[in-house]
Biopython code that builds the backbone (N, CA, C, O; Angstrom):
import numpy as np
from Bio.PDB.StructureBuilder import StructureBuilder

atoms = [
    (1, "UNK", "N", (-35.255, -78.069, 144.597)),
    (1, "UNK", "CA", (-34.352, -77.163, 143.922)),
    (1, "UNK", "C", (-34.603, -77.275, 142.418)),
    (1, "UNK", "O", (-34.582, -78.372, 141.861)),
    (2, "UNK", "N", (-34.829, -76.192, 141.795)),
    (2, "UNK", "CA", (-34.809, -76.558, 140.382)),
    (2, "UNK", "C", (-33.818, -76.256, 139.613)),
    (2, "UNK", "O", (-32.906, -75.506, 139.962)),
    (3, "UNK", "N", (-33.901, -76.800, 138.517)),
    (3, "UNK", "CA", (-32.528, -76.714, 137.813)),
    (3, "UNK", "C", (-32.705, -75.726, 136.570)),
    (3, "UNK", "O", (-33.576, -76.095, 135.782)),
    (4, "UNK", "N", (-32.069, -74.585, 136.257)),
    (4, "UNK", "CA", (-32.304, -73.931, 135.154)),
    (4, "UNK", "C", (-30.901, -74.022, 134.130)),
    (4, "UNK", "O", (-29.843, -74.530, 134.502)),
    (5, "UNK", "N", (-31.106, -73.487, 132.917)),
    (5, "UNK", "CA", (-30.229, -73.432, 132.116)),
    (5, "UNK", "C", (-30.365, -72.029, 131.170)),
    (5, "UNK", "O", (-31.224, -71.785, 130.323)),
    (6, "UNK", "N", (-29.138, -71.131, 131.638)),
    (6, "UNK", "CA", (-30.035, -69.659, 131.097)),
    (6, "UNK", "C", (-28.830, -69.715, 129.925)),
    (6, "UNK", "O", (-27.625, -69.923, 129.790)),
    (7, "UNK", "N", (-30.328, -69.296, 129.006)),
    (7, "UNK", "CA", (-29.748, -68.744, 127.725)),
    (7, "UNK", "C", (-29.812, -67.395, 127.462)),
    (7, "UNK", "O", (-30.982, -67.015, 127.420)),
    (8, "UNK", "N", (-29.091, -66.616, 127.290)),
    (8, "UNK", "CA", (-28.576, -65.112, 127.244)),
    (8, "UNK", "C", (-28.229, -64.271, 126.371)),
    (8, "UNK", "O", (-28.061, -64.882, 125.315)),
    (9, "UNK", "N", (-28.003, -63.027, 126.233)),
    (9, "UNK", "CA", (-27.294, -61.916, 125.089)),
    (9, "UNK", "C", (-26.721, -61.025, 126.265)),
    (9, "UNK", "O", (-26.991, -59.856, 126.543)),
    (10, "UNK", "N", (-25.957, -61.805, 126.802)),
    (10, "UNK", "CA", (-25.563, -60.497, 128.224)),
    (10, "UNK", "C", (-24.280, -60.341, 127.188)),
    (10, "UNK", "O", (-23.678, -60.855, 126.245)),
    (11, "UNK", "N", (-24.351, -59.004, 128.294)),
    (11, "UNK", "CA", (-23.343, -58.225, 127.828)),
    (11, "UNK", "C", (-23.414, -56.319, 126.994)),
    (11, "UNK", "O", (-22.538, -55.562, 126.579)),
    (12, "UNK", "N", (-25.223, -56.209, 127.113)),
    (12, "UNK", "CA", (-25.391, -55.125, 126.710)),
    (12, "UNK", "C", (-25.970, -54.516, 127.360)),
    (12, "UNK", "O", (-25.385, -53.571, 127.889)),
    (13, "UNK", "N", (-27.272, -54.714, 127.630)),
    (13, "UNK", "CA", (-28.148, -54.171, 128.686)),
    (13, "UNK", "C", (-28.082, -54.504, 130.022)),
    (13, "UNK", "O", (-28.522, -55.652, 129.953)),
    (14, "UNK", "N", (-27.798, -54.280, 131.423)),
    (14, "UNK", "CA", (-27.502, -54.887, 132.318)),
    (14, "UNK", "C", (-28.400, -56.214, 132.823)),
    (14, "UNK", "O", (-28.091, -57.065, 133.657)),
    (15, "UNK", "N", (-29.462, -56.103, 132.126)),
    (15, "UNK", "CA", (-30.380, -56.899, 132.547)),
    (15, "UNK", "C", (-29.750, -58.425, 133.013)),
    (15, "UNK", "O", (-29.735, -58.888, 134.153)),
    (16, "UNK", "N", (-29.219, -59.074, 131.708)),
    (16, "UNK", "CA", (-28.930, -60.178, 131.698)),
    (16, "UNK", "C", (-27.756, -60.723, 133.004)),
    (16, "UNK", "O", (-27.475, -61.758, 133.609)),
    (17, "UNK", "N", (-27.396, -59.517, 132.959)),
    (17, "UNK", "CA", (-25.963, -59.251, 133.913)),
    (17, "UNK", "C", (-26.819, -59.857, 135.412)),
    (17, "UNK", "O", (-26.520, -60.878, 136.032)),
    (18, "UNK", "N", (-28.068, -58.774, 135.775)),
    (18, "UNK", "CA", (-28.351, -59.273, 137.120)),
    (18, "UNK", "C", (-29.186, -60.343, 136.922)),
    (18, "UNK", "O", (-29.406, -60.737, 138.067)),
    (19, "UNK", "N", (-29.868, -61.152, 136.054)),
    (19, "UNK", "CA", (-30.206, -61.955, 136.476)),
    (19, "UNK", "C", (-29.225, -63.146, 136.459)),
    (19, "UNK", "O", (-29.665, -64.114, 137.080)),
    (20, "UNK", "N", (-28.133, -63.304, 135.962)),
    (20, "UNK", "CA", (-27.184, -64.398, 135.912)),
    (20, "UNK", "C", (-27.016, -64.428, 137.824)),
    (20, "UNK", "O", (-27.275, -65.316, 138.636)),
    (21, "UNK", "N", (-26.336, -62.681, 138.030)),
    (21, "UNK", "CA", (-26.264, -62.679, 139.606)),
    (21, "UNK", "C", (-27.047, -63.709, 140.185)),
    (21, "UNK", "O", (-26.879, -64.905, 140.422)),
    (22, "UNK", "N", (-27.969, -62.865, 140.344)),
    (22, "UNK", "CA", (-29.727, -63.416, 141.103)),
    (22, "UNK", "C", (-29.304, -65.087, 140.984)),
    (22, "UNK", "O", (-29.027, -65.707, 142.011)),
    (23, "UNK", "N", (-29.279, -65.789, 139.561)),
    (23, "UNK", "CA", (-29.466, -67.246, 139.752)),
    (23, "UNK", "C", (-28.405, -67.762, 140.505)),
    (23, "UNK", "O", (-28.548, -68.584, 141.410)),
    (24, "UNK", "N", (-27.008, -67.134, 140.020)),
    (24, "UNK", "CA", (-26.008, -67.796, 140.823)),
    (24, "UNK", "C", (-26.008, -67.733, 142.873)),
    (24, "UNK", "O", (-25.300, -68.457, 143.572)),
    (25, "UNK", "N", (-27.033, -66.636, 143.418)),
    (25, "UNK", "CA", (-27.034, -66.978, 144.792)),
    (25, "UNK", "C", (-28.347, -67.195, 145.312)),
    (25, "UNK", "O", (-28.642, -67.215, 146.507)),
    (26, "UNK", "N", (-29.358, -67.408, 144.042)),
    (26, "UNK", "CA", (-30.499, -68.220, 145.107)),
    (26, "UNK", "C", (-30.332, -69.140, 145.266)),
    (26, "UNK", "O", (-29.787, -69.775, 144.363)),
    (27, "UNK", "N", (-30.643, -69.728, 146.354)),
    (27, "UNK", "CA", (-30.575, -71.278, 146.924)),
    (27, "UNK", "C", (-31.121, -72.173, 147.167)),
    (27, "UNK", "O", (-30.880, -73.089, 147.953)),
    (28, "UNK", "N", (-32.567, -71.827, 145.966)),
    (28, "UNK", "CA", (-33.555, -72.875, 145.163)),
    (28, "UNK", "C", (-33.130, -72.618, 143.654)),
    (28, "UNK", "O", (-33.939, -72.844, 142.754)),
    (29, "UNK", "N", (-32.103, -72.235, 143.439)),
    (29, "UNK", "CA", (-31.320, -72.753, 141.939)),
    (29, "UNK", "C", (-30.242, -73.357, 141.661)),
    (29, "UNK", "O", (-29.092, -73.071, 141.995)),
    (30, "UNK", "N", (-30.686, -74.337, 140.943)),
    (30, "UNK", "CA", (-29.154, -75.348, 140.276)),
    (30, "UNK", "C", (-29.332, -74.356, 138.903)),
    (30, "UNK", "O", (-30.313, -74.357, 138.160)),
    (31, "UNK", "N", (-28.320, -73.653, 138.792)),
    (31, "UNK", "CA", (-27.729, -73.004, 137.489)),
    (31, "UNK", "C", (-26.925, -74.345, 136.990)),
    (31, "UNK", "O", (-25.871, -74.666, 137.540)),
    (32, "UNK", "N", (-27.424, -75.020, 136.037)),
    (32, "UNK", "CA", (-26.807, -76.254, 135.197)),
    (32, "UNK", "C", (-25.887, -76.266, 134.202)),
    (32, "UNK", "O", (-25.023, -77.110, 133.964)),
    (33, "UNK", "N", (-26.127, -75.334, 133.684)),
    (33, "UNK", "CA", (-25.683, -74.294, 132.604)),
    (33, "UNK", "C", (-25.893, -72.842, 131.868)),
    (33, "UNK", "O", (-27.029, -72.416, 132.077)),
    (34, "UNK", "N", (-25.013, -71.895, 130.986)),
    (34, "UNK", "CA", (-25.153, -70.996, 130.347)),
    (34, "UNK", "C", (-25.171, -70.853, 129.209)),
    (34, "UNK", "O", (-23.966, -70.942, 128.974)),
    (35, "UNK", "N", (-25.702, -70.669, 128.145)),
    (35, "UNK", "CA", (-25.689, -70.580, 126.250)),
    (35, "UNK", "C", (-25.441, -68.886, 126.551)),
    (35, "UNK", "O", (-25.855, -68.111, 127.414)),
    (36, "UNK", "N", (-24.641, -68.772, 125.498)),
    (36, "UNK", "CA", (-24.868, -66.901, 124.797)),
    (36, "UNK", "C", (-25.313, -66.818, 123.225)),
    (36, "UNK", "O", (-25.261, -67.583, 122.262)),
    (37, "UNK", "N", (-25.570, -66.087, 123.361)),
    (37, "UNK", "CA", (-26.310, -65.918, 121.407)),
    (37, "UNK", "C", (-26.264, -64.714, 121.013)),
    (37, "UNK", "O", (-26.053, -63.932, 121.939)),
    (38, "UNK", "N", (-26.369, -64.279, 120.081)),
    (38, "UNK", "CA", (-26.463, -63.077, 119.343)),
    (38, "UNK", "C", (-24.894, -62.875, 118.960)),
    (38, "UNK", "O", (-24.013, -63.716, 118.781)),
    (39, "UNK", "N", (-24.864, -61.413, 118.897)),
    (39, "UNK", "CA", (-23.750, -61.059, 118.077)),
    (39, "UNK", "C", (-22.401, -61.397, 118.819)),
    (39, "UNK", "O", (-22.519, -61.745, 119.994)),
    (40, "UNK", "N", (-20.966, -61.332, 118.209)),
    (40, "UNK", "CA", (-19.950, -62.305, 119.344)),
    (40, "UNK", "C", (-20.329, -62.859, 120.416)),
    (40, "UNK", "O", (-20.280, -62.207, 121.459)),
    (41, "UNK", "N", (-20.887, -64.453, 120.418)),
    (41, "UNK", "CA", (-21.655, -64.912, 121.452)),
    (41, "UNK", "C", (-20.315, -65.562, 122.426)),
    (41, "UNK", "O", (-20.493, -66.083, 123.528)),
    (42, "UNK", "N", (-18.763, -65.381, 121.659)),
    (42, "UNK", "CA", (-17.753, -66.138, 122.717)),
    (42, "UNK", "C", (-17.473, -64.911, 123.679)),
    (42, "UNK", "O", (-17.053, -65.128, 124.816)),
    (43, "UNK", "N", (-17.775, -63.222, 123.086)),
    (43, "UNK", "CA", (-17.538, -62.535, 123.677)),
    (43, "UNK", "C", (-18.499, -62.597, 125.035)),
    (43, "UNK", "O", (-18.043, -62.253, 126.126)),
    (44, "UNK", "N", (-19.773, -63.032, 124.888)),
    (44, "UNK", "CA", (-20.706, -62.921, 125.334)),
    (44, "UNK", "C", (-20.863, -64.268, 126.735)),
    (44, "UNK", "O", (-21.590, -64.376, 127.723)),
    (45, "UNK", "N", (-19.810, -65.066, 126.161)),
    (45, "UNK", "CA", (-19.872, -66.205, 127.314)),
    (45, "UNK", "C", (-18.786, -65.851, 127.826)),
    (45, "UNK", "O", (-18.916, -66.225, 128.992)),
    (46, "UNK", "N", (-17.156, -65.074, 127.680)),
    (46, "UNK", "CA", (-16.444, -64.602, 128.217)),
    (46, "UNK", "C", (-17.170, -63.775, 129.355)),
    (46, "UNK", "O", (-16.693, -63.926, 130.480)),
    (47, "UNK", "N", (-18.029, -63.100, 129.257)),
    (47, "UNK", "CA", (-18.785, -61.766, 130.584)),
    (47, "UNK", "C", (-19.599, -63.045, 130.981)),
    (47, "UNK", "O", (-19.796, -62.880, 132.185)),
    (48, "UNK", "N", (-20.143, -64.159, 130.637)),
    (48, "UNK", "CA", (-20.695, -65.053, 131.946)),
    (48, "UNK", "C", (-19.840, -65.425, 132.682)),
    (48, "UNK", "O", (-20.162, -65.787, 133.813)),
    (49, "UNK", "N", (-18.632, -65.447, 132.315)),
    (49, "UNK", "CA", (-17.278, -66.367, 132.733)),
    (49, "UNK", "C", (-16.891, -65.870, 133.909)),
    (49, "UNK", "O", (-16.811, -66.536, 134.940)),
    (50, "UNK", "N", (-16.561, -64.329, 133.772)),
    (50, "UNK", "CA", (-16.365, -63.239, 134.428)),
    (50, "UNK", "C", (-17.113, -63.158, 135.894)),
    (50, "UNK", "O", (-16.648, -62.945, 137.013)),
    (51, "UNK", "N", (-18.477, -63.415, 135.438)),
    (51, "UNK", "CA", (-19.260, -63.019, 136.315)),
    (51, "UNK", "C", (-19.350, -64.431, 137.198)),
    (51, "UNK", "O", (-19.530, -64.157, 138.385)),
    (52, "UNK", "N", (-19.293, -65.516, 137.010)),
    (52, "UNK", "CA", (-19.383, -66.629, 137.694)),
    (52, "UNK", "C", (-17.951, -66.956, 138.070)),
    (52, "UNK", "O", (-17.915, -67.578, 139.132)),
    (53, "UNK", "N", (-16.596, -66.703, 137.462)),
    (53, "UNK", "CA", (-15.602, -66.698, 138.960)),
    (53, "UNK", "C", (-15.757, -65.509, 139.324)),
    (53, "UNK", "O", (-14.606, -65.111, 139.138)),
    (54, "UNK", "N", (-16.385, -64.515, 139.755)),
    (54, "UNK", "CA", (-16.146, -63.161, 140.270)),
    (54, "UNK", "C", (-16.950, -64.419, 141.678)),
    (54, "UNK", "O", (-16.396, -64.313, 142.772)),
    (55, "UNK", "N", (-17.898, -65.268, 141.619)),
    (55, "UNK", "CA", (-18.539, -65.647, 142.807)),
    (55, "UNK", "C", (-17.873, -67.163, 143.027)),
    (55, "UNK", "O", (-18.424, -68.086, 143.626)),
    (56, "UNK", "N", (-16.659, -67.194, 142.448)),
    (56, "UNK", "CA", (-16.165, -68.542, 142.319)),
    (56, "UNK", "C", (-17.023, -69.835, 142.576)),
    (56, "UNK", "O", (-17.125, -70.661, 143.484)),
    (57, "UNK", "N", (-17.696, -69.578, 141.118)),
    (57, "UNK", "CA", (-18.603, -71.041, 140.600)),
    (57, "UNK", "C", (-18.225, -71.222, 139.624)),
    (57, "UNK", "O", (-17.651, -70.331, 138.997)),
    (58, "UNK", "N", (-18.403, -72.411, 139.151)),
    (58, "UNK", "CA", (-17.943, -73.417, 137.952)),
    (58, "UNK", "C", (-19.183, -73.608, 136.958)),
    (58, "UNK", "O", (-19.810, -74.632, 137.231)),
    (59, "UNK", "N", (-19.555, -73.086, 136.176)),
    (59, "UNK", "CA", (-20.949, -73.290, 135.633)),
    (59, "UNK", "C", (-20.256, -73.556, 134.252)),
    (59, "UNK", "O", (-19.344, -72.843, 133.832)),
    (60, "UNK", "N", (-20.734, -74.584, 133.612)),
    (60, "UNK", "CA", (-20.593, -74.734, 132.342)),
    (60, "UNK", "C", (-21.201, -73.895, 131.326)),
    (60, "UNK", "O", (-22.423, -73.965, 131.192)),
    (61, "UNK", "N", (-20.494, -73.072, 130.554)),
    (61, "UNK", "CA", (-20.879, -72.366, 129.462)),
    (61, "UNK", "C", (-20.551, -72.635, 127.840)),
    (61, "UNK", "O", (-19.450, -72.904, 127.360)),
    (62, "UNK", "N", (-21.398, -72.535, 127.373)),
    (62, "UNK", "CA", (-21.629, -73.078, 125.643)),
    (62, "UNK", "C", (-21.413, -71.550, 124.746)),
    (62, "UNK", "O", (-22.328, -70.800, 125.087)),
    (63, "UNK", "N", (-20.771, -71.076, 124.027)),
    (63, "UNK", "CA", (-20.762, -69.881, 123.075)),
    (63, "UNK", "C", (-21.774, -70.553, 122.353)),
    (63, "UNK", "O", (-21.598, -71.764, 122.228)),
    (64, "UNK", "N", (-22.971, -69.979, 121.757)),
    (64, "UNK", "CA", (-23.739, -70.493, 120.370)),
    (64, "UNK", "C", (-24.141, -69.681, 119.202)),
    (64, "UNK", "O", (-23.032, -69.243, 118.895)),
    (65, "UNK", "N", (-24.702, -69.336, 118.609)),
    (65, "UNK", "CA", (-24.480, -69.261, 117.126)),
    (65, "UNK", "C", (-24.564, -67.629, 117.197)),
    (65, "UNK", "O", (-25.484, -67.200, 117.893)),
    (66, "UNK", "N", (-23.787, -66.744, 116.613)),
    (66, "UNK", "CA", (-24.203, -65.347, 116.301)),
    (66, "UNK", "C", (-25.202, -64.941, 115.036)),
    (66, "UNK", "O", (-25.164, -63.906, 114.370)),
    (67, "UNK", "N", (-25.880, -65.786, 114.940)),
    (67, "UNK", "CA", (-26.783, -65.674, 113.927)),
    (67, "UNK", "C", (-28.355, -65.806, 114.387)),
    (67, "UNK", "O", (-28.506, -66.667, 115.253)),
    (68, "UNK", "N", (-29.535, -65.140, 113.992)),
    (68, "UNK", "CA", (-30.284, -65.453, 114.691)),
    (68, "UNK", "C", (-31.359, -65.722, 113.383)),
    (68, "UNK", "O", (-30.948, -65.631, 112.226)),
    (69, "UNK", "N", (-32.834, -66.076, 113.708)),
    (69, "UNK", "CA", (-33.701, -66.308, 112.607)),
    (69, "UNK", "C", (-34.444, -65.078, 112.209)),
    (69, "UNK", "O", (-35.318, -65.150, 111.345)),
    (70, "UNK", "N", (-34.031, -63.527, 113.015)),
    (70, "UNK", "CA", (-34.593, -62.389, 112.465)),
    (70, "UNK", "C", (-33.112, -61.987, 111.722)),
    (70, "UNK", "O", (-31.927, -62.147, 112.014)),
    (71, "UNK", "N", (-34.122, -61.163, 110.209)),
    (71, "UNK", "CA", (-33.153, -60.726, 109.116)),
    (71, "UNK", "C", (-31.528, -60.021, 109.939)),
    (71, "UNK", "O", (-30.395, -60.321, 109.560)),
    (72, "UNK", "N", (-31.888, -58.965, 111.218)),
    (72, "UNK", "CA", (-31.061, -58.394, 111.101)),
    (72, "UNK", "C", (-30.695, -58.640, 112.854)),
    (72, "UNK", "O", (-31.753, -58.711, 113.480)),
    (73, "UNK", "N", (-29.611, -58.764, 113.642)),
    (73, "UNK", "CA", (-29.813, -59.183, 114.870)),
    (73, "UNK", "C", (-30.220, -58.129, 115.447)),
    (73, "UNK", "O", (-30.525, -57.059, 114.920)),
    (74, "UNK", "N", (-30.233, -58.472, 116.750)),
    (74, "UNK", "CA", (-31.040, -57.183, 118.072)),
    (74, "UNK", "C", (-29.437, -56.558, 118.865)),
    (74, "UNK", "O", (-29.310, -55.375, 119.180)),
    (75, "UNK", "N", (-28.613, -57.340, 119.028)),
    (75, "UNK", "CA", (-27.188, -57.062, 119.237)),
    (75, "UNK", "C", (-26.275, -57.341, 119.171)),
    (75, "UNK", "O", (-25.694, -58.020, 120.019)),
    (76, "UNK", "N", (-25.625, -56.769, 117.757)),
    (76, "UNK", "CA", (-24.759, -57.381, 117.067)),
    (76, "UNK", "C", (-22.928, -57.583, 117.668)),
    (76, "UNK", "O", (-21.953, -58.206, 117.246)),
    (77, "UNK", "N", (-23.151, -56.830, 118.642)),
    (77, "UNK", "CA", (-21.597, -56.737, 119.635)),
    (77, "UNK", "C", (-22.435, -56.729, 120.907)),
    (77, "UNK", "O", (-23.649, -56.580, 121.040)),
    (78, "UNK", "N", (-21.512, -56.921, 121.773)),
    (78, "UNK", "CA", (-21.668, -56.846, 123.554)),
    (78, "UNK", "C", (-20.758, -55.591, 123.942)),
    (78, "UNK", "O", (-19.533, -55.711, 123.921)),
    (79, "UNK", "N", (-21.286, -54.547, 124.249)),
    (79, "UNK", "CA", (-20.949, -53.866, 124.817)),
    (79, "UNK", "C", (-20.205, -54.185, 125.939)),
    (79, "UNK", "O", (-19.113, -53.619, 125.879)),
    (80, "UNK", "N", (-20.342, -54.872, 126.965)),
    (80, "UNK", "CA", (-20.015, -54.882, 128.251)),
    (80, "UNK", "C", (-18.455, -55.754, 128.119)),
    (80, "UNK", "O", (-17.470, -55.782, 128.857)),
    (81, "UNK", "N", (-18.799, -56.460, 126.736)),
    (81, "UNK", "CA", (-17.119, -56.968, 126.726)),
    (81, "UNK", "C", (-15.399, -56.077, 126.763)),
    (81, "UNK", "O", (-14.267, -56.559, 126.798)),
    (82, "UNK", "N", (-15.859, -54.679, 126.738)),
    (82, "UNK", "CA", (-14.716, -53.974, 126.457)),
    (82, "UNK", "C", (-14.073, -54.134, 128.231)),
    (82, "UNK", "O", (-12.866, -54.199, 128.460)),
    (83, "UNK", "N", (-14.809, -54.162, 128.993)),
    (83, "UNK", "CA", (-14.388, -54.269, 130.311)),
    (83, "UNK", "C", (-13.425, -55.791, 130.441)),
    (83, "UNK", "O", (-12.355, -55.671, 131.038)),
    (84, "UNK", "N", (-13.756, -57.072, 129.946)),
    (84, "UNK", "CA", (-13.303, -58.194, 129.746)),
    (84, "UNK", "C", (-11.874, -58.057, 130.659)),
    (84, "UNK", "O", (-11.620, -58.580, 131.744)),
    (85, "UNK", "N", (-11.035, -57.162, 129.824)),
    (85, "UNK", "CA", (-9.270, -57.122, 130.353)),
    (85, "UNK", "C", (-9.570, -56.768, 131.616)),
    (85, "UNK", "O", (-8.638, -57.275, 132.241)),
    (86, "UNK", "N", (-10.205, -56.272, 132.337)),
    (86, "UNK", "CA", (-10.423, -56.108, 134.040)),
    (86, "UNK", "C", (-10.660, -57.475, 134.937)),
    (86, "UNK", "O", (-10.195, -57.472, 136.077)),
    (87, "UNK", "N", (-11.330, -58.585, 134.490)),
    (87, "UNK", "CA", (-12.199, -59.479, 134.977)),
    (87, "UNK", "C", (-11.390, -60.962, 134.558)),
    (87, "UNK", "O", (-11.168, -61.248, 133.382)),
    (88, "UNK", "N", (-11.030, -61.763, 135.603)),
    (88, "UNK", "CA", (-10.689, -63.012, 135.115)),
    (88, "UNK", "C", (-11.942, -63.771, 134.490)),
    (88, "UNK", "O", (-13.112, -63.597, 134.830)),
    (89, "UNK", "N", (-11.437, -64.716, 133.436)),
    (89, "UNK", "CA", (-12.839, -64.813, 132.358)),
    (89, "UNK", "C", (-12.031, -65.945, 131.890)),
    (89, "UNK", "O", (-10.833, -65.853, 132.161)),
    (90, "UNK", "N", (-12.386, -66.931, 131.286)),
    (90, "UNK", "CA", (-12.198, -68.172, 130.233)),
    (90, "UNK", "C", (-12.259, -67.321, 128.785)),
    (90, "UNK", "O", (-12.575, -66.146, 128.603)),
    (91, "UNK", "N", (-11.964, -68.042, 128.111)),
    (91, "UNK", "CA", (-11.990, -67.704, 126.699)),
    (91, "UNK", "C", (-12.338, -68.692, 125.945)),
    (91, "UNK", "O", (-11.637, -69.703, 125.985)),
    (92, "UNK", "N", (-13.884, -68.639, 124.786)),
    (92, "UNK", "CA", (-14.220, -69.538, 123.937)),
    (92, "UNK", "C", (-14.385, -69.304, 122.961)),
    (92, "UNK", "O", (-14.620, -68.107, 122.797)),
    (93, "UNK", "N", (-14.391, -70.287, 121.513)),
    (93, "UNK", "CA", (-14.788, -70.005, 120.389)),
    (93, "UNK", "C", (-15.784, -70.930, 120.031)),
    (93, "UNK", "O", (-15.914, -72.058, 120.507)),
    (94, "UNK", "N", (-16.724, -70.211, 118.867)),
    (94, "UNK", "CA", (-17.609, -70.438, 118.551)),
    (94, "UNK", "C", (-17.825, -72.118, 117.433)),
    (94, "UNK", "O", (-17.822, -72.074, 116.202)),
    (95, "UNK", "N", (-17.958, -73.169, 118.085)),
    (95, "UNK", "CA", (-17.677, -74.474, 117.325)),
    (95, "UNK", "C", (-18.977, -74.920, 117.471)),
    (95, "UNK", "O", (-19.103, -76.144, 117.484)),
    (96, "UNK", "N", (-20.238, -74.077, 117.614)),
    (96, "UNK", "CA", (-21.557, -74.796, 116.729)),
    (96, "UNK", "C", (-21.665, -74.318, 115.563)),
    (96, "UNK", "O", (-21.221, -73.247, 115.149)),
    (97, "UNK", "N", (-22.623, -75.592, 114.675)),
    (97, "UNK", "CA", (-22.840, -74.980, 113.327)),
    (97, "UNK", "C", (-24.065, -75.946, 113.009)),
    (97, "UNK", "O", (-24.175, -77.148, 113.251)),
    (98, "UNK", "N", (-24.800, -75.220, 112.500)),
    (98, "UNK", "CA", (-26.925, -74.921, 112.603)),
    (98, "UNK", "C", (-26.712, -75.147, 111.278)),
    (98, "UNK", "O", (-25.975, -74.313, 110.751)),
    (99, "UNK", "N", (-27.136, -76.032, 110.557)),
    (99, "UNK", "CA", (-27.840, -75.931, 108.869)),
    (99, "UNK", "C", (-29.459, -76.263, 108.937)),
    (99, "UNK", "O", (-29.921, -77.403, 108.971)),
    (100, "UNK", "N", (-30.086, -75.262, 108.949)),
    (100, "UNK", "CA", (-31.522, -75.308, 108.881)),
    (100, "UNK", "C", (-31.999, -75.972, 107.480)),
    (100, "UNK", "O", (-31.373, -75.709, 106.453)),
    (101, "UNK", "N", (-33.013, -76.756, 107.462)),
    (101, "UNK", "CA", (-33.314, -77.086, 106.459)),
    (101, "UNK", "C", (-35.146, -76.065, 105.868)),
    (101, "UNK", "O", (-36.036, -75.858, 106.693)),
    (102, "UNK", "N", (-35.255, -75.640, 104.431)),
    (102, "UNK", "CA", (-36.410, -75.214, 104.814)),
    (102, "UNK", "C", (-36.876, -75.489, 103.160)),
    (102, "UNK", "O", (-36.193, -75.214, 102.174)),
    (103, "UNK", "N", (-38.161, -76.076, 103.174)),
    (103, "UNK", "CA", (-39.062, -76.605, 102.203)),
    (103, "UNK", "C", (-40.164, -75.224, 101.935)),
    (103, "UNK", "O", (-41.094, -75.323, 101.136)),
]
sb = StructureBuilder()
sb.init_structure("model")
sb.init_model(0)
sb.init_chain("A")
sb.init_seg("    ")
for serial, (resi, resn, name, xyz) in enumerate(atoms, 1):
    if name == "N":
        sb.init_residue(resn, " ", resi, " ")
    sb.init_atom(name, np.array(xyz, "f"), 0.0, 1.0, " ", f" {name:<3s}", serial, name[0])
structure = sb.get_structure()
């Protein structure tokens, strides 16, 4: 069984959406954990939240930084969060903080 740890921007394009599915019922995957990134990334681990009790699993999820290392992000909101009030979901805030150092 292998163990993955998906890091994500779900919440806009469905993409991310089915592959979270997909990992949570194959049964050569330990889903270990979830990261979200990009733009509101607590919004963004709220729709993993969603989607993993919708199959009542417990997967640990991390919100991480809405900032990325390109000038301008790729998606600065999650679309798919406006649905949120439909879907039982956890709620997180964003308590990493990145100081890059650069010479």
């Amino acid at each position: 069984m292998e163990k993955v740890l998906l890091d994500t921007d779900i919440g806009g394009d469905i993409d991310d959406a089915i592959c979270l599915a997909y990992l949570l019922r194959e049964p050569q995957c330990n889903l270990v954990g979830i990261t979200t990134v990009c733009g509101e990334p607590e919004k963004r681990a709220a729709i993993a939240s969603a989607i993993c009790k919708t199959v009542k699993r417990d997967i640990p999820i991390v919100a991480g930084l809405d900032k990325t290392l390109q000038p301008v992000p790729v998606y600065p909101t999650p679309d798919g969060a406006a649905a949120l009030c439909n879907w039982e979901h956890d709620i997180y805030e964003n308590r990493m903080q990145v100081h890059l150092c650069m010479r």
